[in-house]
gemmi code that builds the backbone of each chain (N, CA, C; Angstrom):
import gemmi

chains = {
    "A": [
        ("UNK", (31.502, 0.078, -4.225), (30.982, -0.458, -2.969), (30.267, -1.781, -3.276)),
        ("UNK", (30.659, -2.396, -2.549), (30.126, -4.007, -2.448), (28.363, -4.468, -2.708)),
        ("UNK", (27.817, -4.818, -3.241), (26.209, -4.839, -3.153), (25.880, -6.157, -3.471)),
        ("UNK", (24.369, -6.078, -3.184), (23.645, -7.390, -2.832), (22.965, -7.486, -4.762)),
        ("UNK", (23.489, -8.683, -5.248), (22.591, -8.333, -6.805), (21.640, -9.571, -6.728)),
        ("UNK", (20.330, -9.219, -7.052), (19.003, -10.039, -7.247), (19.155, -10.530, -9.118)),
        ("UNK", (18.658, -11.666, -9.198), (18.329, -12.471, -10.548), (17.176, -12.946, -10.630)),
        ("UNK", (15.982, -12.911, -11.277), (16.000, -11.704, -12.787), (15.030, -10.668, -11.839)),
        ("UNK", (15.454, -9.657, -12.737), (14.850, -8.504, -12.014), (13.010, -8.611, -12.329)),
        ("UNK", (12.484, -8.950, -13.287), (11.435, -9.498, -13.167), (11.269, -10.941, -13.951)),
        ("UNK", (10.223, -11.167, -12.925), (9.878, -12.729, -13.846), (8.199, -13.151, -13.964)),
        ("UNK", (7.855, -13.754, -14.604), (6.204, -13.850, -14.795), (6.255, -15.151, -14.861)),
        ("UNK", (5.739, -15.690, -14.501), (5.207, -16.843, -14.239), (3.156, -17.414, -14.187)),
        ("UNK", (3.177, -18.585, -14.635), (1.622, -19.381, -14.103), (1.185, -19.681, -13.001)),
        ("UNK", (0.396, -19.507, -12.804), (0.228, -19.932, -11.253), (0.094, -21.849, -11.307)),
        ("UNK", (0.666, -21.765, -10.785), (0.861, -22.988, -9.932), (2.208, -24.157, -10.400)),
        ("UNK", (3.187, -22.818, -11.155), (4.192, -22.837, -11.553), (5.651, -22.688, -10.008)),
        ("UNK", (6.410, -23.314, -10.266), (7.433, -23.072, -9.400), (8.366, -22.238, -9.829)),
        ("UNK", (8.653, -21.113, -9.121), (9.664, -20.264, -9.240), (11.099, -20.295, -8.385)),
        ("UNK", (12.084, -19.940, -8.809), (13.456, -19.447, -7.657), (14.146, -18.267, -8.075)),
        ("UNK", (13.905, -17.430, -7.162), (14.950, -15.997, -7.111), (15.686, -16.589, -6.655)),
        ("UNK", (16.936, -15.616, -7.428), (18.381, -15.636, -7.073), (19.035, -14.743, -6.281)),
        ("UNK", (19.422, -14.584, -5.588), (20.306, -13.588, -4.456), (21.856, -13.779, -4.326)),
        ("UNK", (22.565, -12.944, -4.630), (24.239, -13.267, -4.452), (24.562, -11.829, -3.814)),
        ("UNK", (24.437, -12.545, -2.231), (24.989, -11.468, -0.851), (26.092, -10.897, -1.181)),
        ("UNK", (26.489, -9.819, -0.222), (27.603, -9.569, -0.420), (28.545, -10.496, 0.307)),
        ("UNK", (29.982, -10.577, -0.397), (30.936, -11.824, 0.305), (30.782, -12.197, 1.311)),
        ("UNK", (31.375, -10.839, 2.539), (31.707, -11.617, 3.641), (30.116, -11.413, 4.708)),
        ("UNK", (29.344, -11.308, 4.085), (28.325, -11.225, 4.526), (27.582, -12.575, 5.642)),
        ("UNK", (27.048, -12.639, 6.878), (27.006, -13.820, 7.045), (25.269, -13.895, 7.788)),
        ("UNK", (24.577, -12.852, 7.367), (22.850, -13.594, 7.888), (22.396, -12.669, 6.002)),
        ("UNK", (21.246, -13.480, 6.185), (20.777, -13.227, 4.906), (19.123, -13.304, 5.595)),
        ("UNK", (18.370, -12.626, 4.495), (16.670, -12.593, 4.487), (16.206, -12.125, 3.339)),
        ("UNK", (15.004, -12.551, 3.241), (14.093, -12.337, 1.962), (13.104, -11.561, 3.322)),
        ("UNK", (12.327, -10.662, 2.061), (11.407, -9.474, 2.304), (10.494, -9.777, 1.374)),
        ("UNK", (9.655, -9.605, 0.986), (8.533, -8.849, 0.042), (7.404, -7.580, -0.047)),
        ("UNK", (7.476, -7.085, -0.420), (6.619, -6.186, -0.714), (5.705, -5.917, -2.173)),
        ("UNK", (4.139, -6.237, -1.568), (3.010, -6.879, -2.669), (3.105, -5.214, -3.215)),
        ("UNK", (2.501, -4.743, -4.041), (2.251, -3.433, -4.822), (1.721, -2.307, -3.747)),
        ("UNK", (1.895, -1.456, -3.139), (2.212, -0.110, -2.476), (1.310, -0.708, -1.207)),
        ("UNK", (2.009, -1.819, -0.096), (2.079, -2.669, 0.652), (3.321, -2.024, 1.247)),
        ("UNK", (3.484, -2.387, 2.919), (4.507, -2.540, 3.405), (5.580, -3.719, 3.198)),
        ("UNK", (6.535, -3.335, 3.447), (7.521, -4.438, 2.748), (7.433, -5.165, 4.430)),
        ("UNK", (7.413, -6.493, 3.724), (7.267, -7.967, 4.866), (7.827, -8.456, 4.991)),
        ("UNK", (8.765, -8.907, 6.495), (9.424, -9.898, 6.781), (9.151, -10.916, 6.056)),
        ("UNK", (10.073, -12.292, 5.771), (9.738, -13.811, 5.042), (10.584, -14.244, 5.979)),
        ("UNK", (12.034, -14.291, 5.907), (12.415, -15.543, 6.958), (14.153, -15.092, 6.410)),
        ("UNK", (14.613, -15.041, 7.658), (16.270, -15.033, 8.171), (16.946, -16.151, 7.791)),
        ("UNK", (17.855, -16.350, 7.728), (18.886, -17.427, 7.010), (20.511, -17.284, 8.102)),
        ("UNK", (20.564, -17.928, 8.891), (22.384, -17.937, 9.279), (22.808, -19.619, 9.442)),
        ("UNK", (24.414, -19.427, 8.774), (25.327, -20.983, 9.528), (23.972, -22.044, 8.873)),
        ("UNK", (23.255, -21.614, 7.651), (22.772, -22.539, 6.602), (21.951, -23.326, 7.329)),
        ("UNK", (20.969, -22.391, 8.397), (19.676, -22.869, 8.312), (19.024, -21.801, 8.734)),
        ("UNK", (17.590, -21.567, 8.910), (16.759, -20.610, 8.792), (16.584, -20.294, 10.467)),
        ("UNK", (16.699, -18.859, 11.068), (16.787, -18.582, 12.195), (15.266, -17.847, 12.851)),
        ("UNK", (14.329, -17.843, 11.518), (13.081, -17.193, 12.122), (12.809, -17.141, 10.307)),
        ("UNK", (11.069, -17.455, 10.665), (10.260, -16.936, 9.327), (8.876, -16.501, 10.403)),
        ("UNK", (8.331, -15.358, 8.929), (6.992, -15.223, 9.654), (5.809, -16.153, 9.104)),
        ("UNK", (4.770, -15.757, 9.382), (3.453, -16.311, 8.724), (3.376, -16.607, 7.395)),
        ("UNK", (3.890, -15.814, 6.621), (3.830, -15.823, 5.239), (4.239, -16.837, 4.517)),
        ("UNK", (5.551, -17.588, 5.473), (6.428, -18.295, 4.853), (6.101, -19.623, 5.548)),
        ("UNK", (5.310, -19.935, 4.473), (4.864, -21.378, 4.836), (5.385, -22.529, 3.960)),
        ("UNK", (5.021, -24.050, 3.954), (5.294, -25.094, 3.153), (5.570, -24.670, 1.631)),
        ("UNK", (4.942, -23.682, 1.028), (5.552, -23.638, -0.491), (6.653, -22.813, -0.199)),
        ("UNK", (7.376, -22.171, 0.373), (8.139, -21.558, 0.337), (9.929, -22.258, 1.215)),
        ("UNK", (10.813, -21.613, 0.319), (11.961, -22.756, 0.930), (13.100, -21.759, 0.335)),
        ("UNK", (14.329, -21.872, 1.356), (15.401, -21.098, 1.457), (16.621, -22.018, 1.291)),
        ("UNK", (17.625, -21.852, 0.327), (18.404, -22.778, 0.207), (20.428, -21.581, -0.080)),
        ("UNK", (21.317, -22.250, 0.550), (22.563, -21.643, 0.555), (23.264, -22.613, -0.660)),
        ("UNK", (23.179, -22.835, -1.706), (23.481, -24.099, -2.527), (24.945, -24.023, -2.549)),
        ("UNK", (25.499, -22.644, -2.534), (26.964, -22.715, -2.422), (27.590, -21.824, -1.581)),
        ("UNK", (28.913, -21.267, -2.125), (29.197, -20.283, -0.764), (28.920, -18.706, -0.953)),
        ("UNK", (28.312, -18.509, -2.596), (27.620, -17.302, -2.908), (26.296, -16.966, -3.024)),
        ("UNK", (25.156, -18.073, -3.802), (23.916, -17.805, -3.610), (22.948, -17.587, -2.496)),
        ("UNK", (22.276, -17.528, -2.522), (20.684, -17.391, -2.065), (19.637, -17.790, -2.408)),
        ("UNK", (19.038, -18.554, -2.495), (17.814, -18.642, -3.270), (16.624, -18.815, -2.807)),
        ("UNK", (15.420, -18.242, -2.985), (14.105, -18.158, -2.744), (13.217, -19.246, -3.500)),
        ("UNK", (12.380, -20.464, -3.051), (11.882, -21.166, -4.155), (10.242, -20.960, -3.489)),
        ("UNK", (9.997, -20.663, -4.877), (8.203, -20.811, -4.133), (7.122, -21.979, -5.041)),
        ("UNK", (7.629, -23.447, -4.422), (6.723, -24.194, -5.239), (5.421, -24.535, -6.035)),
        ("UNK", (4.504, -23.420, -5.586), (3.475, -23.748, -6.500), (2.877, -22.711, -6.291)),
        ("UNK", (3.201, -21.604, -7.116), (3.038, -20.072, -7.102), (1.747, -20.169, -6.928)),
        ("UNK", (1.092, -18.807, -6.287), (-0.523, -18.725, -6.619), (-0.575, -16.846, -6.661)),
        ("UNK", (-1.703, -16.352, -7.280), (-1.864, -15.265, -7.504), (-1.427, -14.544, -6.373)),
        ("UNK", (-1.711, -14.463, -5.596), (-1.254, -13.394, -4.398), (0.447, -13.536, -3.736)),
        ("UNK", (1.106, -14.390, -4.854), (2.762, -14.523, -4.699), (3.190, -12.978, -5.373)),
        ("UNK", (2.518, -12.335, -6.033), (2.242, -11.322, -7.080), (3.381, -10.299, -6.326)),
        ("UNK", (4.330, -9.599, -6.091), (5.025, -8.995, -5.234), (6.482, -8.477, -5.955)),
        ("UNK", (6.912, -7.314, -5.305), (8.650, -7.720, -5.123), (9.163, -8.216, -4.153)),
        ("UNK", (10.379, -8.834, -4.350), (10.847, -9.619, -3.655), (12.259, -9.356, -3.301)),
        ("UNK", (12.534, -8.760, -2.102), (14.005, -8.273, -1.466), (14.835, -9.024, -0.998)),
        ("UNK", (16.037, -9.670, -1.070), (16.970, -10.214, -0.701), (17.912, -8.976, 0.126)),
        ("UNK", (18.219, -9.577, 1.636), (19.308, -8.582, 1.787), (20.286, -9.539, 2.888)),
        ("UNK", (21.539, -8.512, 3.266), (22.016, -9.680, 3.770), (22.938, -8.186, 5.333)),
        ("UNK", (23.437, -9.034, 5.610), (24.236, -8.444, 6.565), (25.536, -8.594, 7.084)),
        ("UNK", (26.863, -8.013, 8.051), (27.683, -9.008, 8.314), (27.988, -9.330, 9.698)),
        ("UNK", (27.022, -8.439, 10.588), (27.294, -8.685, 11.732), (25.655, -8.623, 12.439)),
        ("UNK", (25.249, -8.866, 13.664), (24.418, -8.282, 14.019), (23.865, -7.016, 14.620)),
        ("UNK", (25.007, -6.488, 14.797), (24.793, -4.942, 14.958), (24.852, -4.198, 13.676)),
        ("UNK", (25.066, -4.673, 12.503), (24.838, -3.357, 11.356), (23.540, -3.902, 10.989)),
        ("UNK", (23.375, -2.419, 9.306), (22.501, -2.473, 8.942), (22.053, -3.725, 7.855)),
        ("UNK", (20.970, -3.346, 7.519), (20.779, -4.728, 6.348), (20.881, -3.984, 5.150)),
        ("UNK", (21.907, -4.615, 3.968), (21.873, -4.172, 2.572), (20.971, -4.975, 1.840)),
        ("UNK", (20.153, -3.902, 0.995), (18.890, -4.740, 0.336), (19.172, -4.670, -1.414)),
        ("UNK", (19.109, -5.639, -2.117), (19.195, -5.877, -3.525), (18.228, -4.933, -4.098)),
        ("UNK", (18.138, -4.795, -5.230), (17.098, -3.847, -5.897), (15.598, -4.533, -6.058)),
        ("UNK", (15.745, -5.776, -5.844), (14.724, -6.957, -5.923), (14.165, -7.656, -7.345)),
        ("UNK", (13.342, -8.819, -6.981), (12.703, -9.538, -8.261), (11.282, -9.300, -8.597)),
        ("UNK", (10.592, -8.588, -9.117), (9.295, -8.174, -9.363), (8.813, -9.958, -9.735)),
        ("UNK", (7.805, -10.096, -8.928), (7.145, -11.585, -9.437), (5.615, -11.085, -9.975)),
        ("UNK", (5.588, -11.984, -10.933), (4.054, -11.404, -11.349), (3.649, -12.840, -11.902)),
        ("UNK", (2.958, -13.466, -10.853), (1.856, -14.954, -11.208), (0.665, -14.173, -11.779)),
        ("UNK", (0.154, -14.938, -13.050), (-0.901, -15.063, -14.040), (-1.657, -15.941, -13.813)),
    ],
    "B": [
        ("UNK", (1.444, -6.982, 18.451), (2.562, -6.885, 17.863), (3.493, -5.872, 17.672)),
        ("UNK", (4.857, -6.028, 16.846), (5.864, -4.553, 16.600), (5.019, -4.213, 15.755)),
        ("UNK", (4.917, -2.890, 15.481), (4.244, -2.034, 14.393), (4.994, -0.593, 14.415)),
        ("UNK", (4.505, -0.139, 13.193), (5.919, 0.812, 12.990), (4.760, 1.952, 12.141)),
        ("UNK", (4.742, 3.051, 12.534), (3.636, 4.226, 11.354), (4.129, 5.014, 10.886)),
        ("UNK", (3.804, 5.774, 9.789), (4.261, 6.581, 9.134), (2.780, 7.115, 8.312)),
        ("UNK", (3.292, 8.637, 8.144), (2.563, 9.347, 7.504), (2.583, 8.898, 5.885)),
        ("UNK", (1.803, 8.638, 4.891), (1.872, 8.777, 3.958), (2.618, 9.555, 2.774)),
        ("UNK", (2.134, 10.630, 2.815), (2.361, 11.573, 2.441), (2.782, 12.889, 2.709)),
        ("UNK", (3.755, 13.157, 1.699), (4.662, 15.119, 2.312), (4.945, 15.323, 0.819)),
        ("UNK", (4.479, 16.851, 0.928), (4.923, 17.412, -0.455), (5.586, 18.511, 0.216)),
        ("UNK", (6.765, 18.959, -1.021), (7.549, 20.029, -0.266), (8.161, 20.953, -1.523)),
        ("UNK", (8.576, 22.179, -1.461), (9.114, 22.345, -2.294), (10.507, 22.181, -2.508)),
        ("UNK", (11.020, 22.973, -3.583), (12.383, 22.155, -3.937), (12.953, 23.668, -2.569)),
        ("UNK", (14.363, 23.051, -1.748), (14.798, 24.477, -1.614), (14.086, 24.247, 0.403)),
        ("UNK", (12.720, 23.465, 0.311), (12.564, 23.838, 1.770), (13.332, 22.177, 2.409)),
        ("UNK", (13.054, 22.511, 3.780), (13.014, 21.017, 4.492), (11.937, 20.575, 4.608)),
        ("UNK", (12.274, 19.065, 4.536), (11.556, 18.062, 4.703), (11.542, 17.584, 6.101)),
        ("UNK", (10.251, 16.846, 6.719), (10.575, 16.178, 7.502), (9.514, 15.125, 7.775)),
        ("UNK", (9.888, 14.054, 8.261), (9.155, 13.009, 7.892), (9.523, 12.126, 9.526)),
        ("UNK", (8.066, 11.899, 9.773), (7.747, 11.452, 11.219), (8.148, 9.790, 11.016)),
        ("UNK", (7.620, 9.417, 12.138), (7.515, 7.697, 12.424), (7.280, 7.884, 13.661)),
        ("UNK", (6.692, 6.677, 13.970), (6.378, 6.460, 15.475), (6.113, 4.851, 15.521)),
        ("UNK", (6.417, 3.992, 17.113), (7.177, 2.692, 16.519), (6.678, 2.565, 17.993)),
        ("UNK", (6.451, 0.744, 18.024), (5.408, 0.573, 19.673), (6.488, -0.253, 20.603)),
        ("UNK", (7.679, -1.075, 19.852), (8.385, -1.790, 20.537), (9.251, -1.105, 21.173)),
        ("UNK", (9.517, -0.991, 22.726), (10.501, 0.081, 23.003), (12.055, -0.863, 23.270)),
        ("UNK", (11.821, -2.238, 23.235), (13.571, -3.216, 23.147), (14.071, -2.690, 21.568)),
        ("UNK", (13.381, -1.760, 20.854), (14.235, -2.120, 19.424), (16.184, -1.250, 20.135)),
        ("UNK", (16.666, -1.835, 18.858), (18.106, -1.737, 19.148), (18.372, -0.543, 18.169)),
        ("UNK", (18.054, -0.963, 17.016), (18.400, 0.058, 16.172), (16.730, 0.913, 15.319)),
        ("UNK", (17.176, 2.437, 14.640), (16.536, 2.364, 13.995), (16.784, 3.024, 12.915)),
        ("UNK", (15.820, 2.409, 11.679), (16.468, 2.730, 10.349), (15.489, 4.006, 9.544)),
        ("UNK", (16.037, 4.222, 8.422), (15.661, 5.006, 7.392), (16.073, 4.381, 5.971)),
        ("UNK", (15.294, 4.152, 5.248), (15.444, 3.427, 4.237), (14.906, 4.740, 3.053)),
        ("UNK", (15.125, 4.529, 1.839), (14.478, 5.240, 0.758), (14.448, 3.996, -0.223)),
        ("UNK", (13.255, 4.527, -1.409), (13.392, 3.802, -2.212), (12.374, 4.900, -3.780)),
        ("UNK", (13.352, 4.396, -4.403), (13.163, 5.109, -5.434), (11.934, 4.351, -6.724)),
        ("UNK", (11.488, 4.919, -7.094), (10.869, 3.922, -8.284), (11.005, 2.844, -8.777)),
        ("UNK", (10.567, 1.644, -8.665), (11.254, 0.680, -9.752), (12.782, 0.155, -8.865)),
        ("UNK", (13.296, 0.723, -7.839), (14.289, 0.434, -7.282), (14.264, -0.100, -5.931)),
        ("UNK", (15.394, -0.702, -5.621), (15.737, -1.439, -4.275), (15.516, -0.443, -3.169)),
        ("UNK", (15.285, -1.095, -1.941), (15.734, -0.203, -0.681), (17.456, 0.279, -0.475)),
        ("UNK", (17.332, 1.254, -0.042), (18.691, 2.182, 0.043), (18.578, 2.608, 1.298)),
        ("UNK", (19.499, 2.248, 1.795), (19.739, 2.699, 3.646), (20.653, 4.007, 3.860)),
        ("UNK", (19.809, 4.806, 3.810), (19.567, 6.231, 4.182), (20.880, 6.169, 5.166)),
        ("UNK", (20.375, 5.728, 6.309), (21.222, 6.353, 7.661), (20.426, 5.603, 8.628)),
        ("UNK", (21.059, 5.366, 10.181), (19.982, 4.414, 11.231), (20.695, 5.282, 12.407)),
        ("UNK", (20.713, 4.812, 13.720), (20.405, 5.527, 14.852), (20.196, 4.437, 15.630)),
        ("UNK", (21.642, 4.309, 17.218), (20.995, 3.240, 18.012), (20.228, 3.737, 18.939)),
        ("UNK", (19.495, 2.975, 19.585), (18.447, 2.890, 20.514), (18.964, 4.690, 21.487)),
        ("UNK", (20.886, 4.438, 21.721), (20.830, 4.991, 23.157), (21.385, 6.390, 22.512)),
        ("UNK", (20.997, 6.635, 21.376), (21.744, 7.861, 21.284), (20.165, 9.058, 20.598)),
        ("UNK", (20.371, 10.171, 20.733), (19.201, 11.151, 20.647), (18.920, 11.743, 19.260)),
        ("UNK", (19.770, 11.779, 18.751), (20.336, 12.632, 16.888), (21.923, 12.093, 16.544)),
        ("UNK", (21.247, 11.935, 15.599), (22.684, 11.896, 14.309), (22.225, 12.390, 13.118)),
        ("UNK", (23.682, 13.715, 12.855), (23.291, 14.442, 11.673), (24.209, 13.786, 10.423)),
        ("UNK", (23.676, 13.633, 9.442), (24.771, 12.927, 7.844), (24.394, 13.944, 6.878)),
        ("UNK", (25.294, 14.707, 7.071), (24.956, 16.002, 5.810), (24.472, 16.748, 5.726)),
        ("UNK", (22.699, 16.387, 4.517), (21.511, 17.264, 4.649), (20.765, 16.291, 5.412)),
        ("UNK", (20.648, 15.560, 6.041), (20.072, 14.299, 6.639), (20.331, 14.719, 8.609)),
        ("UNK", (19.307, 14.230, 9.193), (19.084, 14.991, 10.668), (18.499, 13.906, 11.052)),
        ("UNK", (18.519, 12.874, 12.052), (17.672, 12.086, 12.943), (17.404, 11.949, 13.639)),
        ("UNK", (16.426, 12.133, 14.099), (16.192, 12.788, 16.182), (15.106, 11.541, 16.263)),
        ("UNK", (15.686, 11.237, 17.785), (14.871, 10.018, 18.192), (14.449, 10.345, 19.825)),
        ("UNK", (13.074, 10.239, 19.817), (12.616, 10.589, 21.339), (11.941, 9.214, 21.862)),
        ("UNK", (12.884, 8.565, 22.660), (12.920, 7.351, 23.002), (11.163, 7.240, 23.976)),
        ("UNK", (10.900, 8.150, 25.066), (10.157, 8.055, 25.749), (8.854, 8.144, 25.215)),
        ("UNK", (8.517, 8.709, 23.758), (7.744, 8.972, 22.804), (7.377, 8.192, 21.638)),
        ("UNK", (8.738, 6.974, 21.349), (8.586, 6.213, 20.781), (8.336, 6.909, 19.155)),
        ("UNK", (9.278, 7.943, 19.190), (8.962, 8.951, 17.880), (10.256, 9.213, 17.590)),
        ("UNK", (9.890, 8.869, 16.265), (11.922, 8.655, 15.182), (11.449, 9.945, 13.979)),
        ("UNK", (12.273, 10.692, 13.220), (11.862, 11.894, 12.397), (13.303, 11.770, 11.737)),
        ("UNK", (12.823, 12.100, 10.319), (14.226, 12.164, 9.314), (13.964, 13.624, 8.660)),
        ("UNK", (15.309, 14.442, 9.039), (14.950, 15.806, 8.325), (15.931, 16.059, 7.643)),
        ("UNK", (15.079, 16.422, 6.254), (16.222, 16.425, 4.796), (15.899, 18.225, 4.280)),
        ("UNK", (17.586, 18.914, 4.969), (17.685, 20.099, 4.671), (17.785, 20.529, 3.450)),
        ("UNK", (17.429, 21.597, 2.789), (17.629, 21.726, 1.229), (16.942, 20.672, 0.289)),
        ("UNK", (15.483, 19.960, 0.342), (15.422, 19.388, -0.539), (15.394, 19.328, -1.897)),
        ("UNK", (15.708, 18.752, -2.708), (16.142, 18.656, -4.054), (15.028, 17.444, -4.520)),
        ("UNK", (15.204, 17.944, -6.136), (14.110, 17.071, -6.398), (14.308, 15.595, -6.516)),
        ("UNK", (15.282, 15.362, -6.857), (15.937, 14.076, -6.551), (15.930, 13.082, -5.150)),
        ("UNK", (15.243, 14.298, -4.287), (14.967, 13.415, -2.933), (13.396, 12.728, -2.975)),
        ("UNK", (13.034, 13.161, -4.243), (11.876, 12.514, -4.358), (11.521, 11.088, -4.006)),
        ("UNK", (10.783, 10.454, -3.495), (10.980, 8.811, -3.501), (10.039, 8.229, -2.444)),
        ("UNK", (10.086, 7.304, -1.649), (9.411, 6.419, -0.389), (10.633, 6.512, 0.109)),
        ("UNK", (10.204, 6.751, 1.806), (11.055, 6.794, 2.993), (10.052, 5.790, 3.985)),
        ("UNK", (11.138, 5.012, 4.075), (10.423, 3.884, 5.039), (11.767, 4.087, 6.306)),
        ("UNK", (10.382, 4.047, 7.750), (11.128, 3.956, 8.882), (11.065, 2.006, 9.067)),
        ("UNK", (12.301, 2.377, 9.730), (12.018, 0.367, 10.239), (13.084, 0.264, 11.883)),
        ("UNK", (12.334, -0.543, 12.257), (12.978, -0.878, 14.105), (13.796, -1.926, 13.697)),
        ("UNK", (14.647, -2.084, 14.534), (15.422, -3.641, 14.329), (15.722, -4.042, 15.840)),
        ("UNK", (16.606, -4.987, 16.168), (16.855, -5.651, 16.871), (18.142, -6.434, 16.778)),
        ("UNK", (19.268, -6.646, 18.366), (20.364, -6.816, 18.020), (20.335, -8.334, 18.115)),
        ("UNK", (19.580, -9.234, 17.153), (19.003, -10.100, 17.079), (19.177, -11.562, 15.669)),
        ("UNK", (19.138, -12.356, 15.438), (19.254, -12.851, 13.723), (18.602, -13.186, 13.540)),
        ("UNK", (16.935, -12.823, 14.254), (15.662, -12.966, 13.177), (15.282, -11.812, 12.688)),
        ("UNK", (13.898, -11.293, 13.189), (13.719, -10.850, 11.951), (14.340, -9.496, 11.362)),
        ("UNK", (15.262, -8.903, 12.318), (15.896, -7.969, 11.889), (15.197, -6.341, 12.281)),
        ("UNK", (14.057, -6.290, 10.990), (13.610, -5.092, 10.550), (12.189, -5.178, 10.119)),
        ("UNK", (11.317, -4.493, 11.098), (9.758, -4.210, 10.827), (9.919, -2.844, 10.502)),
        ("UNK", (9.423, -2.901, 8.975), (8.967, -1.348, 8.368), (7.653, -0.939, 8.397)),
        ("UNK", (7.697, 0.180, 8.511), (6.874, 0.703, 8.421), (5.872, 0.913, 6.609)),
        ("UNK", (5.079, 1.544, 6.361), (3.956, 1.416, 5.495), (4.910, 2.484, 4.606)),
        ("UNK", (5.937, 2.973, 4.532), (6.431, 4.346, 3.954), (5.947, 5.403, 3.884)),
        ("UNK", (6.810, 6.736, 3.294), (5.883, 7.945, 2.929), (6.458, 8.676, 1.997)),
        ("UNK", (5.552, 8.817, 0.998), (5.766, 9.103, -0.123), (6.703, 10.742, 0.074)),
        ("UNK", (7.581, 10.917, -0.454), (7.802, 12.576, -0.328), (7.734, 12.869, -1.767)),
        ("UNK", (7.058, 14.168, -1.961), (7.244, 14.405, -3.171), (7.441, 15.850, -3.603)),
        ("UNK", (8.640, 16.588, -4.351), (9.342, 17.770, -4.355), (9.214, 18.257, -5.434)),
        ("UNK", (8.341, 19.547, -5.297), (8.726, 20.439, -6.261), (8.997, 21.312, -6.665)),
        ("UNK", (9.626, 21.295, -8.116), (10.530, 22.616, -8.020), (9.617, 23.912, -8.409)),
    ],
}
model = gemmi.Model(1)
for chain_id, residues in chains.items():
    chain = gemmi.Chain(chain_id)
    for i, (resn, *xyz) in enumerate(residues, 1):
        res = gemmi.Residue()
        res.name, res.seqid = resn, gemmi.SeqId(i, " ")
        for name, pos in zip(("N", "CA", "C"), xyz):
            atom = gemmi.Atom()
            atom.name, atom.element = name, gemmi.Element(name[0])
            atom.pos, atom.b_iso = gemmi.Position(*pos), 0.0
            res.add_atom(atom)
        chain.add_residue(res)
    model.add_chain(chain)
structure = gemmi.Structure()
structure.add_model(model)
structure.setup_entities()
């Protein structure tokens, strides 16, 4: 069965270091979103992705944060100038219609120092 | 705002049913979900349920939704210990933002 795979499954980083998760949707998949969920936190909306531009973010997802389709498989999450409370996992999932469900990657554990 | 609750916590033994509440404030949601997630692992989509329908059964898996109550319940017959994990309810919408507000999860935990 087809699945959503996240790159690297964890990563550590400095704070005030720039990071990018990787996300590779499934093919014919065509809306995508990042989630996070900080340590035994509800997992949080970040911001929708369709037709390669962003269709809704919440609060969270402000100026350091940026969503990019670089080709016709990735995903990527960039968070320019990490700060301690980036500290989280981080869910990529994607979808192919708007009536199904969302398939979610296993995610990227981020851990700013 | 949407907000979505869930009980924390259910311990059960191995052998009984489980069942695990939610209760959810937006009454436009379209769909609703059941997610699990295991240790160290991704979300896994259980099974969901649209808005206009009352139960759907998948197996050992049961989902009854009382629309006027705004109360969603996942009941896992025969649990096994392997059903151990976080069960997160989440609302969605037939929509391409934000999709899916989860809930806080709830831990189930089975023993034999």
């Amino acid at each position: 069965e087809p699945e959503v795979t996240q790159t690297p499954s964890h990563q550590v980083t400095q704070m005030g270091q720039e990071v990018i998760l990787r996300c590779v949707p499934i093919s014919n998949h065509l809306y995508f979103y990042w989630y996070r969920q900080i340590l035994g936190q509800k997992v949080e909306f970040l911001v929708s992705f369709y037709n390669n531009e962003i269709s809704e973010k919440s609060e969270i997802f402000d100026d350091q944060f940026s969503v990019e389709r670089p080709d016709g498989s990735n995903f990527t999450l960039k968070i320019r100038s990490t700060k301690l409370e980036d500290s989280a996992m981080y869910f990529c999932a994607s979808r192919d219609s708007l009536g199904s469900p969302l398939h979610f990657g296993n995610g990227t554990r981020l851990t700013v120092t | 705002g949407e907000d979505v609750e869930q009980s924390l916590f259910l311990s059960v033994r191995e052998g009984d049913s489980s069942v695990i509440n939610c209760t959810y404030t937006d009454s436009s949601s379209t769909y609703l979900y059941w997610y699990k997630q295991e240790p160290g692992a991704g979300l896994q989509l259980l099974t969901y349920i649209f808005s206009n329908m009352d139960m759907k059964q998948d197996q050992r898996l049961t989902v009854l939704l009382n629309k006027k109550d705004k109360h969603l319940s996942l009941r896992i017959a025969d649990t096994q210990t392997g059903d151990s994990a976080i069960y997160f309810c989440a609302e969605g919408w037939n929509q391409a933002g934000t999709a899916l507000i989860f809930g806080k999860g709830t831990t189930l935990s089975v023993s034999s």
